[in-house]
NUTIFI-476191 format. One line per 5 residues: number of its first residue (from 1); their letters; for each residue x, y, z of C-alpha. Coordinates in steps of 0.02 Angstrom, whole numbers. Layout:
BEGIN
NUM> A> X,Y,Z | ...
***
This chain:
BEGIN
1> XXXXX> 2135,2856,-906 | 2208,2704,-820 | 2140,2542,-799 | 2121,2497,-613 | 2017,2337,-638
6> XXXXX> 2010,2192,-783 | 1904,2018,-781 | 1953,1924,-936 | 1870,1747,-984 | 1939,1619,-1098
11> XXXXX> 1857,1547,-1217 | 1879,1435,-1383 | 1760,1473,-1512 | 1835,1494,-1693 | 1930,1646,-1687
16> XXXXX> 1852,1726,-1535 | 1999,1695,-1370 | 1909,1783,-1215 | 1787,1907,-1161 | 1856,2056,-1054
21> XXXXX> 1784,2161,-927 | 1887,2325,-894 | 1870,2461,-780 | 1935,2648,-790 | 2014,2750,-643
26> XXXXX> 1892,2639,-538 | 1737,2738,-616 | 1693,2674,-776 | 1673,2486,-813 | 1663,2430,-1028
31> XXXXX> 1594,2247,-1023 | 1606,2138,-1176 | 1751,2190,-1274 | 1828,2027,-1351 | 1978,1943,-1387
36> XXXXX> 1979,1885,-1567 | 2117,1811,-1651 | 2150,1873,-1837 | 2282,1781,-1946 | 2397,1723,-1799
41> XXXXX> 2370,1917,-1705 | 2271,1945,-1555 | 2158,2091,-1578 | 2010,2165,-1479 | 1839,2181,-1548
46> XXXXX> 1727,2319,-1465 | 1563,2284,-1374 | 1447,2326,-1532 | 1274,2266,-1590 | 1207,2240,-1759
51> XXXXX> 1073,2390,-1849 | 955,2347,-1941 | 1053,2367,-2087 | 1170,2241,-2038 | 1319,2345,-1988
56> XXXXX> 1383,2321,-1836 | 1394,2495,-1742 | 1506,2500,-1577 | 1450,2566,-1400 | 1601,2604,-1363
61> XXXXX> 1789,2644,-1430 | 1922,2718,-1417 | 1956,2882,-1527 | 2142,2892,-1566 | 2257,2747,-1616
66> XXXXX> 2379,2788,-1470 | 2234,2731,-1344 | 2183,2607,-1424 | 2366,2532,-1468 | 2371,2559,-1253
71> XXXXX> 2228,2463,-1216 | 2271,2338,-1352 | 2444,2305,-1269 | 2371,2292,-1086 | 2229,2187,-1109
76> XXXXX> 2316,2061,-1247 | 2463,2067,-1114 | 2362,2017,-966 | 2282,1902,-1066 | 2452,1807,-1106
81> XXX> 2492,1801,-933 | 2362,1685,-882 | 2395,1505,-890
***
């Protein structure tokens, strides 16, 4: 799976760096994944919403570390290019 698109958004707000928009092998957009940063380390946060037992449950994620180390590296990359 290979990302064909991405639409990232700055933003300052505490800890929270951007908002990112990716698309998969032009098929499958995930909207709302975030850029937060975490003692000095960009990491992303999964789109996810809040049950009504307060956890917060994701839509969607990846499965295995390797992907999501992948997708971590792209996205944050990308992200560091922009001026």
């Amino acid at each position: 799976m290979e990302i064909t698109d991405m639409k990232i958004t700055k933003v300052e707000d505490k800890c929270l760096r951007a908002f990112v928009s990716v698309t998969f092998d032009n098929e499958l957009a995930v909207h709302n994944i975030r850029i937060v940063e975490v003692d000095g380390k960009l990491l992303l946060s999964m789109p996810n919403k809040k049950s009504s037992s307060g956890e917060y449950k994701d839509y969607v994620h990846p499965i295995n570390k390797e992907f999501r180390a992948r997708l971590t590296e792209q996205i944050v990359s990308a992200y560091n290019s922009q001026a």
